[in-house]
MARTITOR-313435 format. One record per atom (N, C-alpha, C): residue in three letters; x, y, z. Coordinates in steps of 0.2 Angstrom, whole numbers, plus 2048, in hexadecimal, padded with zeros to 3 digits. Atoms other than C-alpha are relative to their C-alpha. Layout:
residues N
AlaXYZ;...
***
This chain:
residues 371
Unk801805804;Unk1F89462B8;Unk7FC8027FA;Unk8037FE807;Unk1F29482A5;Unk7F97FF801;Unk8067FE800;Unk1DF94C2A5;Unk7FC7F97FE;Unk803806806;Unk1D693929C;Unk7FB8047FB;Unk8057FB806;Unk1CB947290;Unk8017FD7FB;Unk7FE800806;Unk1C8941280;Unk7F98017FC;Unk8057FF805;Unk1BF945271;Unk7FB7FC7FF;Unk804805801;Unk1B393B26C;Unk8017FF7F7;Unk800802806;Unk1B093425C;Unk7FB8047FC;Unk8057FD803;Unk1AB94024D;Unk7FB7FD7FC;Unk804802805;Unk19D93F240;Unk8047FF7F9;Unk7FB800806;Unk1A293922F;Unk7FE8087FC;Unk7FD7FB806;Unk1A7946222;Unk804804804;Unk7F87FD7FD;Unk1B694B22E;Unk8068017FB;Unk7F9800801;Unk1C5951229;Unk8057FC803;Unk7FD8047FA;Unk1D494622D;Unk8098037FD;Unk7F87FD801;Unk1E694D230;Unk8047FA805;Unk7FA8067FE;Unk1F494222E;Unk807801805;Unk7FA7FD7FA;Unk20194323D;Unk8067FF7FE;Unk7F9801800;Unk21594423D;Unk802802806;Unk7FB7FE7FB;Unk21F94524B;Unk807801800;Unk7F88007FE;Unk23094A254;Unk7FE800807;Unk7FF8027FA;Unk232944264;Unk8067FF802;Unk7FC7FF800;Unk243945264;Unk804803808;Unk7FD7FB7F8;Unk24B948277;Unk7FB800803;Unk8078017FB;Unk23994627F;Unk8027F9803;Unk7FE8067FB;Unk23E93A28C;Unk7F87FE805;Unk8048007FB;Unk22F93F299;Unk7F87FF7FE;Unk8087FF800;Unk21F93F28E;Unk7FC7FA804;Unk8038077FC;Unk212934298;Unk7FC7FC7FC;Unk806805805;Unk209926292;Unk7FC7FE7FC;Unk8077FF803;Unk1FA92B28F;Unk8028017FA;Unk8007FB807;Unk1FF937282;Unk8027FD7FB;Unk7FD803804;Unk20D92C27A;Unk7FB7FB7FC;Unk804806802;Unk1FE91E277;Unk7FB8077FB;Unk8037FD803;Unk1F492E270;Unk8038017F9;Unk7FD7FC806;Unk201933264;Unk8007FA7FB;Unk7FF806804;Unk20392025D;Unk7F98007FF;Unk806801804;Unk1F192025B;Unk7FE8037FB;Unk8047FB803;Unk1EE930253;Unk8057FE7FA;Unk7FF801805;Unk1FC92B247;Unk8007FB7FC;Unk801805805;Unk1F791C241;Unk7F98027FD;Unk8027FF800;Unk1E6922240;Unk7FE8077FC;Unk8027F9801;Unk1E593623D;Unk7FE802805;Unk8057FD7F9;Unk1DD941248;Unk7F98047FB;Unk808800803;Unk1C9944242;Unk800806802;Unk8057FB7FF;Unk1C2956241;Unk7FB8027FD;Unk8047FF804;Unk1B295B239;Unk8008087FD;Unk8007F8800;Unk1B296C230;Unk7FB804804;Unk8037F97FB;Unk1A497523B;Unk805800804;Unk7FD7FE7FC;Unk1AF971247;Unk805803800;Unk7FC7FF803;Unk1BE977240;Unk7FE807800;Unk8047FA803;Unk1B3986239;Unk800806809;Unk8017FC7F8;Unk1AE98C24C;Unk803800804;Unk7F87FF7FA;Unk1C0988255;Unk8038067FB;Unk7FD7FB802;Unk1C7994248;Unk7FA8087FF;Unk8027F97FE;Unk1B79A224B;Unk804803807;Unk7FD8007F9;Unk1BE9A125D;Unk806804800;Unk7F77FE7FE;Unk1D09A425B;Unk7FF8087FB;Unk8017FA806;Unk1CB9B224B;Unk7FD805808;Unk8047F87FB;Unk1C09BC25D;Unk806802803;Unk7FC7FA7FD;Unk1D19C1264;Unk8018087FD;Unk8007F9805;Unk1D19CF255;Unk7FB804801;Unk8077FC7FE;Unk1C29D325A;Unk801804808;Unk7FD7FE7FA;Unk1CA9D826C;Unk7FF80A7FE;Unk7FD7F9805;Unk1CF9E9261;Unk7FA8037FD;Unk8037FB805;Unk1BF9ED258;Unk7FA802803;Unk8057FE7FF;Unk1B39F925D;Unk7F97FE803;Unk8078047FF;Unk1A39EE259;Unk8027F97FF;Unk801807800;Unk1A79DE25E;Unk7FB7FC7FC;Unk804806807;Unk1989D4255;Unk8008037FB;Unk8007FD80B;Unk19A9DF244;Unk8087FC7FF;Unk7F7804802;Unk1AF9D8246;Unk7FE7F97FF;Unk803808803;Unk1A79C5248;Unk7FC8007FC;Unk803803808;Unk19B9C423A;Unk8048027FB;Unk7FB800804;Unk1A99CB231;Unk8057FA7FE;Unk7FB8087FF;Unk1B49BD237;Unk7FC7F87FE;Unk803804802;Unk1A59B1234;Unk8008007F8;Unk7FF7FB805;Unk1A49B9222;Unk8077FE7FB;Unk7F9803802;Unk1B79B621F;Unk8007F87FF;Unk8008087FF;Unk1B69A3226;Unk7FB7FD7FB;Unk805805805;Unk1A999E21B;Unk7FF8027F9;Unk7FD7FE807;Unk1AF9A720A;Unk8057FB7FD;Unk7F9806800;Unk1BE99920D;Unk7FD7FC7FA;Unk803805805;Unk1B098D207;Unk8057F9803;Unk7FC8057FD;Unk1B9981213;Unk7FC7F87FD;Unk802805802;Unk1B496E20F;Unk8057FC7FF;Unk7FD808800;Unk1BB95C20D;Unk8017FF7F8;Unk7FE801808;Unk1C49581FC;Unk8047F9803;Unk7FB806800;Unk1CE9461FD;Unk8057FE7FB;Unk7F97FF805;Unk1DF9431F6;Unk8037F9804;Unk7FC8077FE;Unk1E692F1F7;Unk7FC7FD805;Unk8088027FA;Unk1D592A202;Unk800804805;Unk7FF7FB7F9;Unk1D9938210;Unk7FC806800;Unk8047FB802;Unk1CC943212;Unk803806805;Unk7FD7FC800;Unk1D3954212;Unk7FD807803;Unk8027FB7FF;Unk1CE966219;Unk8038057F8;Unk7FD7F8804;Unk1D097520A;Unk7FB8037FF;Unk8027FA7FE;Unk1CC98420B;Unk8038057F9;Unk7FE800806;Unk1CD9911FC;Unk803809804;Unk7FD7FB7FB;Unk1DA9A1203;Unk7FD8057FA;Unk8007F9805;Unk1D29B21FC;Unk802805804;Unk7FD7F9800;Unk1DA9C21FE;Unk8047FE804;Unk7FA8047FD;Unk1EB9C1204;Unk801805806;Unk7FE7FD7F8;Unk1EA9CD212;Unk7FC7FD805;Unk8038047FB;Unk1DF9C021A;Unk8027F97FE;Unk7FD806801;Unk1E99B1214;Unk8027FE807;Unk7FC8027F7;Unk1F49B1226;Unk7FC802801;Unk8038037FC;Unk1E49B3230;Unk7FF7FB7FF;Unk8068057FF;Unk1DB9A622B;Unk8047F97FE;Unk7FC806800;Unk1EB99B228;Unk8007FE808;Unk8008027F9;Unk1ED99E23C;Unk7FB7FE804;Unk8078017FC;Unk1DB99E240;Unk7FE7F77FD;Unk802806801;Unk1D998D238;Unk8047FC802;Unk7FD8047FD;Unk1E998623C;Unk8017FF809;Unk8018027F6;Unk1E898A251;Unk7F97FD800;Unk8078027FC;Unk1D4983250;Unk8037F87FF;Unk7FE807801;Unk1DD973248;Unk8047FE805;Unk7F78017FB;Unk1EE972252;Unk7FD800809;Unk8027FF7FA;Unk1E5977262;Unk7F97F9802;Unk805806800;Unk1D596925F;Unk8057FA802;Unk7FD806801;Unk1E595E25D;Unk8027FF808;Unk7FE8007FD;Unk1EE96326A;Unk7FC7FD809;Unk8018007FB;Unk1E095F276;Unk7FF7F7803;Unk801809801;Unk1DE94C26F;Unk806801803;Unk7F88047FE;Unk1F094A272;Unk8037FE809;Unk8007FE7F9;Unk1F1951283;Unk7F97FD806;Unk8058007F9;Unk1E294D28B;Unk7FD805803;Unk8017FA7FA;Unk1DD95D28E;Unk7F98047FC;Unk8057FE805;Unk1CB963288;Unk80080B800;Unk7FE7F9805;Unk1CC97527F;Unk7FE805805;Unk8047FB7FD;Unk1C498028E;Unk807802807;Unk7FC7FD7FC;Unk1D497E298;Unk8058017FD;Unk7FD7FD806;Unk1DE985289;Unk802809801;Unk7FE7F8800;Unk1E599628D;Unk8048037FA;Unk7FC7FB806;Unk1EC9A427F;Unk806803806;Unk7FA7FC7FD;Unk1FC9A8285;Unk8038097FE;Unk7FF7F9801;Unk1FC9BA27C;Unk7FD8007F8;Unk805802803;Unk1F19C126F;Unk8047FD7F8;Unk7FE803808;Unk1FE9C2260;Unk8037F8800;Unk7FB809801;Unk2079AF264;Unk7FA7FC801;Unk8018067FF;Unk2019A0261;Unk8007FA803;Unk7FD8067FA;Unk205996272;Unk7F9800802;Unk8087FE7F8;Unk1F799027E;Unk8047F9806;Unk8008037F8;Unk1F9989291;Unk7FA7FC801;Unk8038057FC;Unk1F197D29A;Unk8037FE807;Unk8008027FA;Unk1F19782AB;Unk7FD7F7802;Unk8038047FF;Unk1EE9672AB;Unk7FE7FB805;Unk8018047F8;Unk1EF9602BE;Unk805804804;Unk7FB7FD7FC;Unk1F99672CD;Unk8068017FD;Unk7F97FE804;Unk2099652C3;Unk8007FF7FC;Unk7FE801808;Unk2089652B3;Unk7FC8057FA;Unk8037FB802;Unk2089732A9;Unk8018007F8;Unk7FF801808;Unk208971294;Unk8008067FC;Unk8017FA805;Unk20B97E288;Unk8007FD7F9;Unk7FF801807;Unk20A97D277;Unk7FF8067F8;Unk8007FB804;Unk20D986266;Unk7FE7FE7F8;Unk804807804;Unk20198425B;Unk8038067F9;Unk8017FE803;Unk20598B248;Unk7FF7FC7FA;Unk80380280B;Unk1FD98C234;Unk8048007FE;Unk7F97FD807;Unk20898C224;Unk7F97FE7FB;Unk803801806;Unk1FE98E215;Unk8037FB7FC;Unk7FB804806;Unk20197F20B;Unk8067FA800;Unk7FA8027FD;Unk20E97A217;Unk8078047FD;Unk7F87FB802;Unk219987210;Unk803803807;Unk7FC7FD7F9;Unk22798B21C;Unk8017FA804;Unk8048067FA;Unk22297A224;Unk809801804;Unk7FB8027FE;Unk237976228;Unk803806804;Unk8007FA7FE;Unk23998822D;Unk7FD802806;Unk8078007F8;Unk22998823A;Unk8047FB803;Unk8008027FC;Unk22F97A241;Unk807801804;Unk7F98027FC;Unk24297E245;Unk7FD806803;Unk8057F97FB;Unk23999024D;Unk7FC7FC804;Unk8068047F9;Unk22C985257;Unk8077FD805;Unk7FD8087FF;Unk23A97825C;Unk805807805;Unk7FA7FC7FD;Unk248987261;Unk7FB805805;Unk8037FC7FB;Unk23999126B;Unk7FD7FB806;Unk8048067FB;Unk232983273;Unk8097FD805;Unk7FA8027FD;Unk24697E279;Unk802806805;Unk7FF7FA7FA;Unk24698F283;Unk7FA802803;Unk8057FF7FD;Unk23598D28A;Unk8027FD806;Unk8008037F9;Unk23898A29E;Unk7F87FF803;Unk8068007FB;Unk22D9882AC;Unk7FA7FC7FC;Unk8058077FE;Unk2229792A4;Unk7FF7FA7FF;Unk800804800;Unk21F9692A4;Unk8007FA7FA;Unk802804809;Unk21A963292;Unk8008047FD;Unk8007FC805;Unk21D96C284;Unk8007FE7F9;Unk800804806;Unk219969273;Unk7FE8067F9;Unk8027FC807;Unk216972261;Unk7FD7FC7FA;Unk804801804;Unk208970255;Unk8008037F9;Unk8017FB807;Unk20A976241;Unk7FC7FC7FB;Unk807802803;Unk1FB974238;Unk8038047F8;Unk8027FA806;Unk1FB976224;Unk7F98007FF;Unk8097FF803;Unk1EB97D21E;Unk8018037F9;Unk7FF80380A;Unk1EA97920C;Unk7F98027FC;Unk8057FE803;Unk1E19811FE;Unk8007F97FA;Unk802804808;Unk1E296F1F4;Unk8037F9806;Unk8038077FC;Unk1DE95C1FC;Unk8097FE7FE;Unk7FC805802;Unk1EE9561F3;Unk808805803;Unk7FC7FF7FC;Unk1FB95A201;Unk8067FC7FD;Unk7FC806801;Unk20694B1FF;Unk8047FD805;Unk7FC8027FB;Unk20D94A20F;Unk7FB803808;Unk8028037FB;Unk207949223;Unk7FE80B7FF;Unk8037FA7FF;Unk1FC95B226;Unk801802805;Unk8017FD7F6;Unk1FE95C23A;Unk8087FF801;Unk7FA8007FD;Unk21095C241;Unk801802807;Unk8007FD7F7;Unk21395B254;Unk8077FE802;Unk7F68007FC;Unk22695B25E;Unk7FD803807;Unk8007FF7F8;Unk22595926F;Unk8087FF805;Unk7F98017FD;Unk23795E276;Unk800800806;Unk7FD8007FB;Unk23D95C287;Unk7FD803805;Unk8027FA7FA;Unk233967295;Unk804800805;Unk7F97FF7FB;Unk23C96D2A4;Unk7FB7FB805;Unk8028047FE;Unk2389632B4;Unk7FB805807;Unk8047FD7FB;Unk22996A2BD;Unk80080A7FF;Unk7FF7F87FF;Unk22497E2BD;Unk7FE804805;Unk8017FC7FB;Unk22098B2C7;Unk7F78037FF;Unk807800804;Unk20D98B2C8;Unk7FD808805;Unk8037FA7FB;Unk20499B2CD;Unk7F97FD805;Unk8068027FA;Unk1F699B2DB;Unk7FA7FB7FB;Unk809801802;Unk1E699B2CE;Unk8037FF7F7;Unk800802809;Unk1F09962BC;Unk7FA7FD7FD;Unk806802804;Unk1E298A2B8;Unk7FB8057FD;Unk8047FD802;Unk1D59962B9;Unk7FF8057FD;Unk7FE7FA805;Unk1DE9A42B0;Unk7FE7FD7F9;Unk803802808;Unk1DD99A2A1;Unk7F97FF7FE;Unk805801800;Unk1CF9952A3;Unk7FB8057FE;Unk8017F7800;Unk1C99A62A3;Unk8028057FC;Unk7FE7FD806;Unk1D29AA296;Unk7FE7FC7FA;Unk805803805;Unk1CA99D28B;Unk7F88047FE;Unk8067FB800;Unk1B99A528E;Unk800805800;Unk8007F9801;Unk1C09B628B;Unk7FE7FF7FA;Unk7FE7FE808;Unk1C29B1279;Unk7F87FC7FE;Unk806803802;Unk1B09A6279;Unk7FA809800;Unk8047FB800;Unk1A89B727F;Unk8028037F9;Unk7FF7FE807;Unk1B09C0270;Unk7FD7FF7FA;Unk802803808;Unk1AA9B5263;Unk7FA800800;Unk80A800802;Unk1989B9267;Unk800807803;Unk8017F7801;Unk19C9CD268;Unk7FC801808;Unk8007FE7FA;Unk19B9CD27C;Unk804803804;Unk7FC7FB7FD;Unk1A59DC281;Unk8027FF806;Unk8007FE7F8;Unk1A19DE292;Unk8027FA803;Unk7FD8077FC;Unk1A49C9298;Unk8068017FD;Unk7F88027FE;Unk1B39C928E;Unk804804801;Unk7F87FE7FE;Unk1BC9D7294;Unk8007FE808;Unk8008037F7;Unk1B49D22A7;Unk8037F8800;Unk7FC80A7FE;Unk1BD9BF2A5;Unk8078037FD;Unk7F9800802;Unk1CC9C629C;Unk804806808;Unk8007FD7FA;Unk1CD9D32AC;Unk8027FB806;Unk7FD8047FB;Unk1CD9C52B7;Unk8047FB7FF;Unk7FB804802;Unk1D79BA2AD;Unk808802801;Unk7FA7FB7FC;Unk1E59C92B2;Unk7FF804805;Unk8007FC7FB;Unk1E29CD2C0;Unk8037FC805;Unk7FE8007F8;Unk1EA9CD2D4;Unk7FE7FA7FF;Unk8048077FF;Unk1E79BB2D9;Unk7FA803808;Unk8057FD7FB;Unk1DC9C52E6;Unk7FB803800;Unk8057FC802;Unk1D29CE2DB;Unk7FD7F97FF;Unk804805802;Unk1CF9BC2D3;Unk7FE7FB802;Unk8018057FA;Unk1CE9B32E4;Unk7F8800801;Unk8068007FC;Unk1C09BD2E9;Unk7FB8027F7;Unk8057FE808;Unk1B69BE2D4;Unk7FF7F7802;Unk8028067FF;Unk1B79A92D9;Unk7FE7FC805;Unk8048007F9;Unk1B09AA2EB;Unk7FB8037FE;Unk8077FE800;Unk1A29B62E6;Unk7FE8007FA;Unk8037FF806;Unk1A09B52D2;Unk8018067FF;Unk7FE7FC801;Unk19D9C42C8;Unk7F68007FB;Unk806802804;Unk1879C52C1;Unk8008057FA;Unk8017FC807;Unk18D9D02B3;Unk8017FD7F8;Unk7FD804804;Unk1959C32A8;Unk7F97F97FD;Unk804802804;Unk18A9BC29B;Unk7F9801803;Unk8057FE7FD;Unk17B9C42A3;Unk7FA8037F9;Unk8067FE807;Unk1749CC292;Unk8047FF7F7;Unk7FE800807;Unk1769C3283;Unk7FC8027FA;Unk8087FC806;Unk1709C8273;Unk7FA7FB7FF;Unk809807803;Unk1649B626F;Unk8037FA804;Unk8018077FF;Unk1619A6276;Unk7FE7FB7FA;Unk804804804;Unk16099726E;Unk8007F7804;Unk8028077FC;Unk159985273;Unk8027FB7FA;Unk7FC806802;Unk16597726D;Unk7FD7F9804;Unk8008087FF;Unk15E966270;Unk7FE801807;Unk8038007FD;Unk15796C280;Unk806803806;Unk7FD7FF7FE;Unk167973285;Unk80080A7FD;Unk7FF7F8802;Unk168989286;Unk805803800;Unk7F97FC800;Unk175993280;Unk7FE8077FE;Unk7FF7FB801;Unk1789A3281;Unk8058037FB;Unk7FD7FC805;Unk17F9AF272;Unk7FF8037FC;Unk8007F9805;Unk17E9B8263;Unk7FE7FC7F9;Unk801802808;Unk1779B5250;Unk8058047FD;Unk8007FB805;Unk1809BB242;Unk7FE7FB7FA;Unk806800806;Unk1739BC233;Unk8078017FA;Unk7FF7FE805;Unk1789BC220;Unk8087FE7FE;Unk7FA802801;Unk1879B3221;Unk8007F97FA;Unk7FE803807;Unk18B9A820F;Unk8027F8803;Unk7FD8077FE;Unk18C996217;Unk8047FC7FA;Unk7FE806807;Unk19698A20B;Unk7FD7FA802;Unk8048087FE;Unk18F97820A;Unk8037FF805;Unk7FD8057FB;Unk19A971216;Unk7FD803809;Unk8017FC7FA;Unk19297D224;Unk7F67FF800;Unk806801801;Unk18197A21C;Unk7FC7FB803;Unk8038077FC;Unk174970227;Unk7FD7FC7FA;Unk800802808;Unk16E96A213;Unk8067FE7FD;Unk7FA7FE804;Unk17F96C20D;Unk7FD8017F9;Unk8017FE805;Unk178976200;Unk804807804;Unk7FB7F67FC;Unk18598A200;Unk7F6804802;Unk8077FC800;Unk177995207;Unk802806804;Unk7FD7F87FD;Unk1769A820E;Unk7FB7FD807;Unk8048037FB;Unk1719A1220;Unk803804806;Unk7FE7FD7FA;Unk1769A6233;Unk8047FB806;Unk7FA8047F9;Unk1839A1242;Unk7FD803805;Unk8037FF7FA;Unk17D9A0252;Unk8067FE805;Unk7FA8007FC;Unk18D9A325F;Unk7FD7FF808;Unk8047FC7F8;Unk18899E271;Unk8047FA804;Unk7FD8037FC;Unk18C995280;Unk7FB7FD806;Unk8038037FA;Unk18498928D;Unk7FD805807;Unk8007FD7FC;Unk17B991298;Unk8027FE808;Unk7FB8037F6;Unk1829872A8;Unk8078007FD;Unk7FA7FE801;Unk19298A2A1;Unk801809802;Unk8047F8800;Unk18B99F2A1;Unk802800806;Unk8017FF7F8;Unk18599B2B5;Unk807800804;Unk7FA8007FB;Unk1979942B9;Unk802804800;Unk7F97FB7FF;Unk1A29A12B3;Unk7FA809806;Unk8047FB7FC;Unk1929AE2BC;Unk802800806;Unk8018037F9;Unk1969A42CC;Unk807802800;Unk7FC8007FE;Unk1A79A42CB;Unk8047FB802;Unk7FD8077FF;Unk1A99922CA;Unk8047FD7FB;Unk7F9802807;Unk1B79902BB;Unk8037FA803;Unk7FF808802;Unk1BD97F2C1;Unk7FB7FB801;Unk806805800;Unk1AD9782C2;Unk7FE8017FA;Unk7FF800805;Unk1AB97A2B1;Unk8017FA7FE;Unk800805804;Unk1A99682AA;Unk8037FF7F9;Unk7FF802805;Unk1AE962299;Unk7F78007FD;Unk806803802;Unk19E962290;Unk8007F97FB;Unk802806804;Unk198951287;Unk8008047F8;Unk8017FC807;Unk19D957273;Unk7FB7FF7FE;Unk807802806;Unk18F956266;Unk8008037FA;Unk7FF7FB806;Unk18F95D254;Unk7F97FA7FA;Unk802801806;Unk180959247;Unk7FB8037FC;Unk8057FC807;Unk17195D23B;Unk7F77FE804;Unk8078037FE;Unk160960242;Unk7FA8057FA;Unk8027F9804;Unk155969235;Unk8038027FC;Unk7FE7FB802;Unk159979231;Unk80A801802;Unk7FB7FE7FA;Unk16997A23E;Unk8057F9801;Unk7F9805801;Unk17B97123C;Unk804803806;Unk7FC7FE7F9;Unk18497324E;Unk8047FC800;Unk7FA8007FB;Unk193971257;Unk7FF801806;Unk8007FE7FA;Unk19496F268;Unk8087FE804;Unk7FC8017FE;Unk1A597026F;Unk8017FE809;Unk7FF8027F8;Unk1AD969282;Unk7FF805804;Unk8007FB7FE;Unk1AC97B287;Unk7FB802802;Unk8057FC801;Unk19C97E285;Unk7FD8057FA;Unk8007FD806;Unk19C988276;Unk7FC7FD7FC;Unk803804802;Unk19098426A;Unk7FF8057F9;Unk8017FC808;Unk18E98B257;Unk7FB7FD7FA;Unk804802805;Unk17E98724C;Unk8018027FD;Unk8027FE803;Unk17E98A23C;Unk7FA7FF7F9;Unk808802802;Unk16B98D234;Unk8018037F8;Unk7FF7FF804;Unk16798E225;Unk7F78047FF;Unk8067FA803;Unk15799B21D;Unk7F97FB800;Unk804807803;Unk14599121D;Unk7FD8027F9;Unk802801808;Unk13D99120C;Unk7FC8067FF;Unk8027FA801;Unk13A9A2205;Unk804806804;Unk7FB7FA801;Unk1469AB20F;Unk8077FE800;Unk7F9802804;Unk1559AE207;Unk806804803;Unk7FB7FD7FD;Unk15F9B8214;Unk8027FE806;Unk7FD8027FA;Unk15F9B1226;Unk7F97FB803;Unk8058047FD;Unk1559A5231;Unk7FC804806;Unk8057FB7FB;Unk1489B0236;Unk7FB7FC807;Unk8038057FA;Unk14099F23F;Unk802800806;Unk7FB8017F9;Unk14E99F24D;Unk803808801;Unk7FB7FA7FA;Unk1559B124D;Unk7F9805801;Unk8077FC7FD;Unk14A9BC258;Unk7FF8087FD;
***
């Protein structure tokens, strides 16, 4: 059965992306969905730019898999993100996400890193399915899995287009890759444009959900591979080596190597992070990066400021995956706002991203909260 998850309702100054479908030859979608799809198109689907901002640092940490020093690769990738100068601009009452593309040898990331945080937030409204049981199907492709009950297995392909350039092109590539996807249940493709200018003129999200085969072949521990494979890319994005190659390890391993990591745990996994910080009375664990160029839209003031990101994760989120309890893992209750100094997000994952801004007189990082 499809999961009931759903988003909650954002803060205003969300971004809102106008839906198109093709549903063409989908006979089997379920109910639930089809009443999500009519809602979202008559309405949109809401995201706000942190959020937006901190779903596409996430997907940018698989590059980070590759380099040397993990947190010097992510403040790089925070660095990039926020050079965008992402923000809301509205064209025909629609309030719009733009982003400004600089240097062209990071134009396609940060069209893909933007477009899968978008396409993949979507895809979980649509589905039912909150973002933590989202697996990456391989580091270069843009597909993710999901497990969403005993049977029923969803893939989905999420891609950018700058602009929507290409848009009719992407989607007969989505549409013919997705018609030779076997073995799952629901299949659908997401093409996100990410626009460097509010006046699109036509629907910015695009979803086709063709025909899936009927039932797959499900592995012993599929759910908790993904699962596991989400938290590989959560550890990444806060320059923790050592957890996420110990969950990407388990995430491909034996189903008996990863029988006995979710009977006895593993106490190495998020055991030493670099800083704590106390969110509303709630502790996460992860990593600052200092001296990063906030633009307004990321500003707890919304004033551009040289301020700091705080990348971390629930600490009872931490204990389960230490335990080795990956379906216990909850949905967390979302939350995103302005306390202070400190503009957060808190994702269903547990994931959580503050960002602080400098106190009066200094002009490089928040020396009040980093230790």
């Amino acid at each position: 059965m499809v999961n009931s998850y759903e988003l909650p309702p954002l803060p205003t100054g969300s971004t809102v992306w106008t839906l198109a479908t093709d549903l063409r030859g989908c006979r089997r979608l379920p109910a639930p969905i089809r009443g999500r799809i009519r809602r979202f198109k008559a309405s949109g689907i809401s995201i706000t730019v942190p959020r937006i901002v901190s779903g596409a640092a996430l997907f940018y940490a698989r590059e980070t898999s590759m380099a040397p020093d993990a947190p010097a690769a992510m403040h790089q990738a925070w660095t990039n993100l926020c050079v965008t100068n992402p923000r809301v601009e509205a064209a025909g009452g629609v309030p719009r996400l733009v982003i400004d593309f600089v240097g062209s040898n990071l134009q396609r990331a940060l069209t893909e890193v933007y477009g899968v945080s978008v396409g993949l937030a979507a895809a979980s409204m649509i589905y039912g399915v909150p973002l933590q049981r989202w697996g990456s199907l391989g580091h270069e492709r843009l597909d993710y899995e999901c497990q969403a009950g005993p049977h029923q297995r969803i893939r989905v392909e999420v891609r950018g287009r700058k602009n929507g350039g290409g848009w009719k092109r992407a989607r007969d590539e989505a549409r013919e890759k997705l018609r030779a996807t076997s073995n799952v249940d629901l299949k659908g493709a997401l093409l996100v444009a990410v626009c460097d200018t509010a006046d699109f003129g036509k629907p910015n999200l695009f979803f086709m959900d063709p025909e899936g085969s009927r039932y797959g072949n499900y592995g012993r521990f599929e759910a908790e591979r993904l699962i596991l494979d989400h938290y590989t890319d959560v550890a990444w994005a806060q320059g923790h080596r050592r957890t996420a190659l110990l969950l990407s390890q388990y995430a491909g391993a034996s189903d008996s190597v990863l029988e006995k990591y979710l009977m006895t745990g593993n106490p190495d996994i998020f055991t030493s992070p670099s800083a704590t910080f106390d969110l509303g009375g709630r502790e996460l664990l992860g990593t600052y990066f200092t001296d990063i160029a906030l633009p307004e839209s990321l500003s707890p003031d919304g004033a551009a400021v040289i301020g700091t990101v705080f990348d971390g994760v629930t600490s009872t989120v931490a204990t389960q995956l230490r335990k080795g309890e990956v379906l216990d893992i909850e949905p967390n209750a979302e939350d995103e706002g302005t306390h202070g100094r400190r503009r957060f997000v808190l994702g269903s994952d547990g994931r959580a991203v503050v960002f602080l801004r400098p106190k009066r007189g200094d002009s490089t990082s928040d020396q009040g909260d980093v230790p």
